[in-house]
Each structure stands twice: as structure tokens, then as C-alpha cells.
C-alpha positions, -999 to 999 in steps of 0.1 A, spaced: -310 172 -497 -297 142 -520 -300 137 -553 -325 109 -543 -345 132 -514 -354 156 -540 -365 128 -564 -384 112 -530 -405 147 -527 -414 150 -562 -430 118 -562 -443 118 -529 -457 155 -536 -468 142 -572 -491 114 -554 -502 134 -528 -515 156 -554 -528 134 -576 -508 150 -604 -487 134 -635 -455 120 -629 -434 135 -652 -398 127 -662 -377 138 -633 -347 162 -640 -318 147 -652 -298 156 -625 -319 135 -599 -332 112 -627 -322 72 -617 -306 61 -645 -306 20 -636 -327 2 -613 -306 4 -580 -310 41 -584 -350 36 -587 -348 18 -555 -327 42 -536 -355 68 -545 -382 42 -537 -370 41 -500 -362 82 -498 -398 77 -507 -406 57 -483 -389 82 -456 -410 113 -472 -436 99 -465 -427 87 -429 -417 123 -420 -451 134 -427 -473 114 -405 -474 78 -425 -476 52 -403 -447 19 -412 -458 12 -442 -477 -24 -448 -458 -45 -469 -444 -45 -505 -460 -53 -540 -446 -75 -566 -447 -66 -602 -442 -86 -639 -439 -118 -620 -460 -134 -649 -453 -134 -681 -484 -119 -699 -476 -84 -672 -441 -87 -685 -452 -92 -720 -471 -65 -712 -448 -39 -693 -417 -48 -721 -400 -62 -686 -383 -102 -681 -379 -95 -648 -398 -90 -614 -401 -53 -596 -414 -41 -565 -422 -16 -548 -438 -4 -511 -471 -2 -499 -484 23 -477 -510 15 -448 -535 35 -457 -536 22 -489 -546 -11 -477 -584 -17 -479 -611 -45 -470 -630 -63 -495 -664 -44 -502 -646 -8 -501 -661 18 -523 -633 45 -532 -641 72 -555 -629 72 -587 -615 107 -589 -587 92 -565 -571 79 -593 -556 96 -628 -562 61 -646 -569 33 -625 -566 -5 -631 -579 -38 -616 -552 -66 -613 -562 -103 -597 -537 -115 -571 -524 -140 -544 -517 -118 -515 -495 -132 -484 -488 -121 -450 -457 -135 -429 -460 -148 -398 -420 -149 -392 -393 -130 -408 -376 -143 -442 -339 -133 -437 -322 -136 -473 -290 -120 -463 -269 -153 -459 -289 -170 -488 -318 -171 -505 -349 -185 -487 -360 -221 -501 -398 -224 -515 -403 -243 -481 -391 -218 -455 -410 -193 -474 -440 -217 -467 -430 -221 -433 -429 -180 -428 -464 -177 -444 -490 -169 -417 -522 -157 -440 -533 -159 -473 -555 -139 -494 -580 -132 -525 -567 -94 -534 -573 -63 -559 -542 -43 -566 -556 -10 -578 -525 0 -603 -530 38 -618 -514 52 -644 -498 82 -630 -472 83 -659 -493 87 -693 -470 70 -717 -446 46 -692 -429 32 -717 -410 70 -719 -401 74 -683 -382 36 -682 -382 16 -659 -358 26 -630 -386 59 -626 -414 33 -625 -398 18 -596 -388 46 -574 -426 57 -579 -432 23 -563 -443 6 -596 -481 21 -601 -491 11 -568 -526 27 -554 -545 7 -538 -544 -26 -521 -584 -50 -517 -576 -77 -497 -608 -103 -492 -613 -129 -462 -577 -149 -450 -581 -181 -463 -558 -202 -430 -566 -238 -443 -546 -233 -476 -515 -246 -478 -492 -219 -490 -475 -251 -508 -507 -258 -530 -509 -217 -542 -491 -227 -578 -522 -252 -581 -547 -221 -579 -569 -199 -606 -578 -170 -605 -601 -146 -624 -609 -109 -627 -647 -102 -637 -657 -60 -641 -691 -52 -639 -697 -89 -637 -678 -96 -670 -650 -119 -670 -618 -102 -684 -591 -128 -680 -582 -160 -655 -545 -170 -648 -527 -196 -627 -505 -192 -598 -482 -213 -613 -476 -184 -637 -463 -168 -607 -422 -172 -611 -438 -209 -608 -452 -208 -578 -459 -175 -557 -442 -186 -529 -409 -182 -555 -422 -150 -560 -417 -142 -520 -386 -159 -523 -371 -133 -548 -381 -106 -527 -367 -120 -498 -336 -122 -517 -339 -87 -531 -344 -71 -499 -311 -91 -483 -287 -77 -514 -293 -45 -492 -294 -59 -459 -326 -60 -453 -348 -86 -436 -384 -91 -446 -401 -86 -414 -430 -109 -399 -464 -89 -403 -456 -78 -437 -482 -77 -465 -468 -92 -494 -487 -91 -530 -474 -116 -550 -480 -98 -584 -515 -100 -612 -527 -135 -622 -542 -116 -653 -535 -88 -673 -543 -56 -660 -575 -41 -668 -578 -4 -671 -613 11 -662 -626 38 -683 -662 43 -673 -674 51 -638 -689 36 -615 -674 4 -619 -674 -30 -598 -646 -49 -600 -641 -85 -586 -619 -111 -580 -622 -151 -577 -592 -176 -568 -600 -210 -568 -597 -224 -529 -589 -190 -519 -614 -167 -520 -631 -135 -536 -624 -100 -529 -643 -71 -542 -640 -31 -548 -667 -8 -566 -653 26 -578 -674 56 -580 
């Protein structure tokens, strides 16, 4: 196997266990962020040769600033999202899926037409045009790492960036993707607001935030295909549960709600 195959089935075997990600061995260990995302998609292939079906998207991560102020990050990550991973609002999961889970409030989008960044990078407006669906969503984030801060972030990404779990509510078809930087959105747990945010906060405007994907994805000659799930990173600052069982929710202004109670 490859350096980044045998990084690919310690993570994958890592989250199919539900055990700690630990540093990896030097040997294998990324040491920048292109190496993180060569493991991300040996990843991605691990899991594909053991039954998963094409995975459903991608999720976007410190695309505002209080998660980069947060994660020590001035730039966006992201990482994949498996289909079974993907929930409807109203799911009940149990808690002991998780080592230390965490609610984020987010803008989810689905594509309707491909977004090929190869040539160039997609403009807000084509990106608009490629939208299909929008959504109210949960990303369930969970600390598989302990202290991340130690395992940097090029490990973070190859371990597709915290990703768990993905709540998407009803598709909201009347909003105008163009409009999304105009929209608020709060995270209430156990029926206690935590935090609101703005799309705006978003790169700007979500829609920038598919854009940099887009582009991302085209540096290595890859198009970002029509169907694709696409979170658009947390509105608010992750909050990390502690006590079970917990509800969570989420409210975006002209959007939606979507909703997840963990037992």
C-alpha cells in the first residue's frame, strides 16, 4: 500500500471503531495540507471498497470567522461526507455514536448542475445558477482527536475535518440562492439559544463558499458533480454537548428549521 492507503485505513478503521484518532506515524503522517487531502480521498476509497455507497457530498469548514477564530485556521477546509451519514430532520441517533459530539447551524446546498472550476473559478452567479435545493441543516462535528490543536491541521483534514453527521430539514425551493448572505440563523440546545450568525459571515456570501470549493476541487481536476450535498460551513460556533439526552435545533431565517435529539 501507499503511504497515504495505510493513513486511509487507520482513519477509516479509527471511525469505524469509534476509537481516538491518534497522531499517525511519522512515516505516513501528512505533513501539509495537500498531503491531508491525498489521505482524505484514500479515505474516501477505503471506505468505497467496503460497501459505502458514492459518498453524498462535501462539508465546508472555518468559512466564518468566529470557527476560524476558533479552530486557530484563516482559511476554509473541507472534507467528504458519507451517505449514510446523511439524516432527515427529526432523527434520534444515540449518543454513544459519538466520542464528543457537537451541534453546528448551517446553509446546506444541493447542485442541480455541475460547477466545473478547472478552466476558472465559478462566479457567485453560476454558482446560483448550479444551485437546485436549499436547506436548514445540523452538522454533527465530533471530536475524535482529544486535543486537535496537537495533530495540526493537514491530520484534521484527511480525517475529513470532524465530520459525523449530517440533519438536513425541509428544501426550502422559493429561496433565491442569491439572497442566502441576507439570512440568520440560530442554534437553540434543549430549547436554549447558544449563538445566531449571518450568512453573510459565510466567505460573504455562501454561495462564495461553493465557489471556493468548486475551485478547490478543479486544482485537482475534479468537477463538482450535479446531485452533490454541499454544507456551506457553521453560522455559529460549535457547541459541544456534554449531557445526554439532548435536543438540538436549528432556525434560519426564510429557510427553515431542522432538528436532531441525541440519546
Amino acid at each position: 500500500m501507499t503511504p497515504e492507503e495505510t493513513a486511509a485505513a487507520l482513519l477509516g478503521e479509527a471511525r469505524l471503531r469509534r476509537a481516538p484518532v491518534k497522531a499517525l506515524p511519522e512515516p505516513i503522517r501528512p505533513a501539509d495540507d495537500a498531503g491531508g487531502y491525498r489521505i482524505q480521498r484514500a479515505l474516501r476509497a477505503w471506505f468505497a471498497e467496503r460497501g459505502d455507497p458514492p459518498p453524498a457530498g462535501y462539508k465546508l469548514g472555518c468559512t466564518t470567522p468566529v470557527m476560524q477564530q476558533m479552530l486557530g485556521l484563516d482559511a476554509p477546509v473541507y472534507g467528504g461526507v458519507r451517505a449514510g451519514d446523511v439524516h432527515p430532520s427529526g432523527t434520534a441517533l444515540p449518543a454513544s455514536g459519538f466520542r464528543a459530539p457537537g451541534i453546528e447551524c448551517e446553509i446546506a446546498v444541493r447542485l442541480g448542475a455541475d460547477l466545473d472550476a478547472r478552466g476558472r473559478p465559478p462566479s457567485r452567479e453560476e454558482a446560483a445558477d448550479a444551485v437546485a435545493e436549499v436547506m436548514p441543516a445540523i452538522e454533527v462535528v465530533d471530536n475524535r482527536y482529544g486535543d486537535w490543536s496537537a495533530l495540526g491541521p493537514p491530520t484534521l483534514i484527511a480525517d475529513d475535518f470532524f465530520q459525523a453527521a449530517c440533519i438536513l430539514g425541509a428544501s426550502a425551493a422559493c429561496r433565491d440562492p442569491m439572497t442566502l448572505d441576507a439570512a440568520t440563523g440560530r442554534t437553540l440546545v434543549d430549547g436554549a439559544e447558544t449563538g445566531r450568525g449571518r450568512g453573510a459571515d459565510v466567505l460573504g456570501h455562501p454561495l462564495d463558499a461553493v465557489c471556493w470549493l468548486a475551485g478547490a476541487l478543479g486544482t485537482q481536476g475534479t468537477i463538482l458533480r450535479a446531485g452533490a450535498l454541499i454544507m456551506t460551513g457553521s453560522l455559529v460556533k460549535t457547541v459541544w454537548l456534554e449531557r445526554f439526552p439532548a435536543a438540538a435545533r436549528v432556525e434560519i431565517d426564510g429557510i427553515g428549521t431542522a432538528e436532531i435529539r441525541l440519546d
